[in-house]
C-alpha positions as CSV (number, residue, x, y, z in Angstrom):
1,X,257.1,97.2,57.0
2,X,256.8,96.2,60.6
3,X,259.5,96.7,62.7
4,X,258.8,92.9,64.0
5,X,260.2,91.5,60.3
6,X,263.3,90.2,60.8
7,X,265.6,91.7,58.2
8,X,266.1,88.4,56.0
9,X,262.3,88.7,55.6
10,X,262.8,92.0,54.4
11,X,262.3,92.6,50.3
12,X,265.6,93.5,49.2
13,X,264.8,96.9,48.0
14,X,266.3,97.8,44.0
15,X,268.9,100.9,43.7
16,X,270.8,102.3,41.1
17,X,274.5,104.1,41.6
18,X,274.2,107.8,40.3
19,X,276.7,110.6,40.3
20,X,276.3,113.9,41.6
21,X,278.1,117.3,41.9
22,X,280.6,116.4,38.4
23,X,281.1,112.5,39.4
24,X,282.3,114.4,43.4
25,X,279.7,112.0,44.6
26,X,278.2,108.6,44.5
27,X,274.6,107.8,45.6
28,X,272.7,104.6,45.9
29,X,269.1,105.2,45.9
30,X,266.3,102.9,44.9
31,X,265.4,102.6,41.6
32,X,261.8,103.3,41.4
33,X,259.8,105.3,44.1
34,X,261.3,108.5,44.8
35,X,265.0,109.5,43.7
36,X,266.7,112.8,44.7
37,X,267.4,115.4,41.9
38,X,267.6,118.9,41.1
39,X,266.0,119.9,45.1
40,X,268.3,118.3,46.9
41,X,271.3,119.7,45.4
42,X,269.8,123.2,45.3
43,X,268.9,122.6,49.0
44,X,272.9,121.5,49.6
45,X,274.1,124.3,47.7
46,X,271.9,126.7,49.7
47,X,274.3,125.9,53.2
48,X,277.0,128.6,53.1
49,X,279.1,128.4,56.4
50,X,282.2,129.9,54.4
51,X,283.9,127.3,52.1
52,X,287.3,129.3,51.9
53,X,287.5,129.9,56.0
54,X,288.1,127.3,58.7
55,X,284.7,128.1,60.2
56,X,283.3,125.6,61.4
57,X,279.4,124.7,61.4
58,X,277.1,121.9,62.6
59,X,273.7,120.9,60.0
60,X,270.9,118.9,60.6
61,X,268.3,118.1,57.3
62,X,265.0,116.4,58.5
63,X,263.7,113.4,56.1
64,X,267.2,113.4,54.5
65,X,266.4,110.2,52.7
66,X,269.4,108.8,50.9
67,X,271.2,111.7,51.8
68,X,272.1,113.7,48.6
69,X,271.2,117.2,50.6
70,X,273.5,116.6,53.1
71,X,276.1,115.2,51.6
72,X,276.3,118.4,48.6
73,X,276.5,120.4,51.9
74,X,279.7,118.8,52.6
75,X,281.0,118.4,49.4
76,X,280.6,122.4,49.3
77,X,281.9,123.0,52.8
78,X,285.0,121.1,54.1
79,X,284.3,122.2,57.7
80,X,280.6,121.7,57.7
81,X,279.4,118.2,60.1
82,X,276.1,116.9,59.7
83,X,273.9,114.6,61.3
84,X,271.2,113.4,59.1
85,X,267.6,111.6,60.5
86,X,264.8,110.2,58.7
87,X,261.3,108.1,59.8
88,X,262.3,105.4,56.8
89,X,264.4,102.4,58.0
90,X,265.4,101.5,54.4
91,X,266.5,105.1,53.5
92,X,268.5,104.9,57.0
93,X,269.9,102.1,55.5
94,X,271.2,103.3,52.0
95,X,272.0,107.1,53.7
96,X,274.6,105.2,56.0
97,X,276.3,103.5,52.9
98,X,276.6,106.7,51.2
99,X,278.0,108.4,53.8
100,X,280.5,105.3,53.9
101,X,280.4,105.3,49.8
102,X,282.0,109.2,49.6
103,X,284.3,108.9,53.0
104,X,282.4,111.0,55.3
105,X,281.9,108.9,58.2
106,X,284.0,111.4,60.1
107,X,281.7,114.5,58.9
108,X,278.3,112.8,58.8
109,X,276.2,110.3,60.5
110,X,272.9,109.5,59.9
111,X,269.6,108.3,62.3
112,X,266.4,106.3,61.9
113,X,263.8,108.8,63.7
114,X,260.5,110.8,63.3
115,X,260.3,114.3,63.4
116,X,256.8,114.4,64.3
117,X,257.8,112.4,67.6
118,X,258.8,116.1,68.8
119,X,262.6,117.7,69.8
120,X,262.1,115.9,73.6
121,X,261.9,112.3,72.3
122,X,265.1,113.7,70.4
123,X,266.9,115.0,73.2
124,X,266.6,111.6,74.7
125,X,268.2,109.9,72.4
126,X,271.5,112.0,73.9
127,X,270.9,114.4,70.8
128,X,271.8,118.1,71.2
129,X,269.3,120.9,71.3
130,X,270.0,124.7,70.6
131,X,272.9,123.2,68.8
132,X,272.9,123.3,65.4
133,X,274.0,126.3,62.7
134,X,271.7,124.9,59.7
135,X,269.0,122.8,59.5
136,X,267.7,121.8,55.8
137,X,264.6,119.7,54.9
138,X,262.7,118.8,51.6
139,X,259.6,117.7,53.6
140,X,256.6,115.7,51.9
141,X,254.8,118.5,50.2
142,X,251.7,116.7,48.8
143,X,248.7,116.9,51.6
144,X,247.7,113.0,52.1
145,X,244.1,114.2,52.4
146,X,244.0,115.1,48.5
147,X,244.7,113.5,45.6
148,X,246.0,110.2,44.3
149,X,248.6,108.7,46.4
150,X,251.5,107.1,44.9
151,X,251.9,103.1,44.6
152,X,255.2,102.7,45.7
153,X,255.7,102.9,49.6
154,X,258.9,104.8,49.3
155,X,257.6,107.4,47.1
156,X,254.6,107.5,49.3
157,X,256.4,108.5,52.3
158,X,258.5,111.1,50.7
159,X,255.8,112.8,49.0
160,X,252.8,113.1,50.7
161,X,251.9,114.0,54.9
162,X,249.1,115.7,56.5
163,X,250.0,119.0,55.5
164,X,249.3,120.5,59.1
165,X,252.1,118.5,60.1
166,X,254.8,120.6,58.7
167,X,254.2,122.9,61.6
168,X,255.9,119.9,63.7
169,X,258.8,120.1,61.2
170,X,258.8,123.8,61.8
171,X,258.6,123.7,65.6
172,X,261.2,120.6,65.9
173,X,263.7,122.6,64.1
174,X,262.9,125.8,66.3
175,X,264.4,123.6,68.9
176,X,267.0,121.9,67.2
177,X,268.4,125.2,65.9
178,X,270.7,127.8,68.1
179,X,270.3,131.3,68.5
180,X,271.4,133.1,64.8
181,X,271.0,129.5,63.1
182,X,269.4,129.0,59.8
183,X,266.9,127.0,58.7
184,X,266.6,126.2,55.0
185,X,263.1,124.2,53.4
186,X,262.6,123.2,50.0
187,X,259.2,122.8,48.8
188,X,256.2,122.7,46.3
189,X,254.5,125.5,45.7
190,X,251.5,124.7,47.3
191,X,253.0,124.3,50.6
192,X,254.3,127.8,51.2
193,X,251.3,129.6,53.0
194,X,251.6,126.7,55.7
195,X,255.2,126.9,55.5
196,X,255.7,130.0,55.9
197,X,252.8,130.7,58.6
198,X,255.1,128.3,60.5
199,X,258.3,130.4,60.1
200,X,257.0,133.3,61.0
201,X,256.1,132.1,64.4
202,X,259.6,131.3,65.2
203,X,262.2,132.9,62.4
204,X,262.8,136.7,61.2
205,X,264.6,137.5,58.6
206,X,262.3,134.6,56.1
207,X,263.9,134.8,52.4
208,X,261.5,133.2,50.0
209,X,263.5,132.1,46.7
210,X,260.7,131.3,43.6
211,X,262.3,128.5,41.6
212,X,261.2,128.4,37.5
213,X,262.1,126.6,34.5
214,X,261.9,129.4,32.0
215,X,261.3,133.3,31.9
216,X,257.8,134.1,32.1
217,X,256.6,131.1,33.7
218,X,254.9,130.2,37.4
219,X,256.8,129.6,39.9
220,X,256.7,125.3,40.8
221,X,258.6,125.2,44.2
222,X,260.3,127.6,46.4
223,X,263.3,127.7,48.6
224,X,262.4,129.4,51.8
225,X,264.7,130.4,54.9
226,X,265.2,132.1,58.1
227,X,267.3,133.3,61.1
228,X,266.2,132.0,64.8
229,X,266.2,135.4,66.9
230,X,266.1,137.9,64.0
231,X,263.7,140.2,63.7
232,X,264.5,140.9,60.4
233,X,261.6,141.9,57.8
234,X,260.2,139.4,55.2
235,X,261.8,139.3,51.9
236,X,260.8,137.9,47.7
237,X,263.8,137.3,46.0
238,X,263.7,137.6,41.9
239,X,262.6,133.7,41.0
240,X,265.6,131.8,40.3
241,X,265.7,130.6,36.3
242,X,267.0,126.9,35.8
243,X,266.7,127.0,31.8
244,X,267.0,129.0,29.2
245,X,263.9,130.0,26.6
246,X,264.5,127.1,24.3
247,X,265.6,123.4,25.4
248,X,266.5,121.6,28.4
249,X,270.2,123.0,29.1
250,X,270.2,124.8,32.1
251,X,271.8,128.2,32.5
252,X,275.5,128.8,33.6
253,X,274.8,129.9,36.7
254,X,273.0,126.5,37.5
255,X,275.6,124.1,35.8
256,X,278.2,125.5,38.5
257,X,276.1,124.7,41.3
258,X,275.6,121.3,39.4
259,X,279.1,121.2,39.3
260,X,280.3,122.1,42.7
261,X,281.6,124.8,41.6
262,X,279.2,127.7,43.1
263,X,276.9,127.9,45.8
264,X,273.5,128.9,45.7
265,X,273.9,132.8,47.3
266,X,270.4,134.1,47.8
């Protein structure tokens, strides 16, 4: 879409209202092309700035999208704030009616920018670096060099990028993150070598979580983290199941998260 369209030119783009975290929150996101799911609220559940203390904590996510991530964050943590950006005007659009849709224009706001423009073009927007305790991201893992690229243009951009162009992601949240901060990815499987090259430049302390459906099976996608001016060892954690042997019901420890009623602790 070119930024020269005025907006009445402008496709009306289709959504859907879903529920999320036991009916805590609402979400409008488009109805085809890519819709958040199981990632985003593991990536949410994954912020822990201590839910039952009056800590408080600042978060950033990168490509937030409609904002699911962020807004499980905040659902799990009453004193978390976040400020949420993404490259996708549309997704801008829908993330600032969702913030609007669950109350959290106080907590959250969201902005229409691109990472890969670097942490300077950021800072002159009058945005903070060094600033922030978290920073989560769910970044295109499909390389744009291989493969079939989806049709739709949302899915498209939320799926696939030059895969050496996570080391901008990387390095822009190096900047963006304060001394002791976390930084929290979600990813396919296929990613992690790159992903966690970049890490290791900048983080210590790099938890890698394997996520499975089942006992037994490969690992699919991976939550990976680390601390900015640890120099804490590398750790695997045990792979984190999401279903039982037989069926589709996932395990207890899973429904809670799904349910606002746990956080992920890994």
């Amino acid at each position: 879409m070119s930024l020269d369209h005025k907006e009445s030119f402008v496709k009306p783009l289709p959504t859907s209202l879903d529920r999320f975290l036991d009916k805590k929150l609402i979400i409008e996101q488009p109805l085809k092309g890519f819709r958040s799911g199981i990632d985003a609220i593991l990536l949410g559940a994954s912020v822990n700035n201590g839910a039952t203390s009056s800590l408080e904590a600042n978060l950033l996510e990168l490509g937030s999208g409609t904002g699911v991530a962020s807004l499980c964050a905040l659902t799990h943590n009453k004193y978390l704030k976040a400020l949420l950006i993404d490259n996708d005007s549309q997704m801008v659009k829908l993330g600032e009616k969702n913030i609007a849709l669950n109350n959290m224009q106080q907590r959250a706001r969201i902005l229409n920018f691109d990472v890969n423009l670097g942490a300077k073009k950021f800072e002159n927007l009058g945005e903070k670096l060094n600033y922030f305790d978290y920073i989560i991201a769910n970044p295109p893992y499909f390389d744009i060099k291989k493969g079939t690229l989806a049709r739709n243009e949302n899915k498209r951009n939320a799926r696939h990028m030059q895969q050496d162009k996570l080391d901008n992601w990387v390095r822009f949240s190096a900047a963006c993150l304060k001394k002791r901060g976390k930084i929290i990815f979600i990813s396919h499987i296929e990613t992690l070598s790159h992903i966690l090259a970049s890490f290791e430049k900048r983080f210590g302390n790099i938890v890698i979580l394997p996520i499975i459906a089942r006992e037994g099976q490969n690992a699919s996608r991976f939550l990976i983290s680390g601390i900015r001016g640890s120099k804490a060892k590398l750790q695997l954690r045990y792979p984190l199941i999401l279903h039982g042997q037989k069926g589709h019901q996932y395990l207890p420890k899973i429904e809670q998260i799904f349910r606002a009623k746990a956080l992920l602790e890994w």
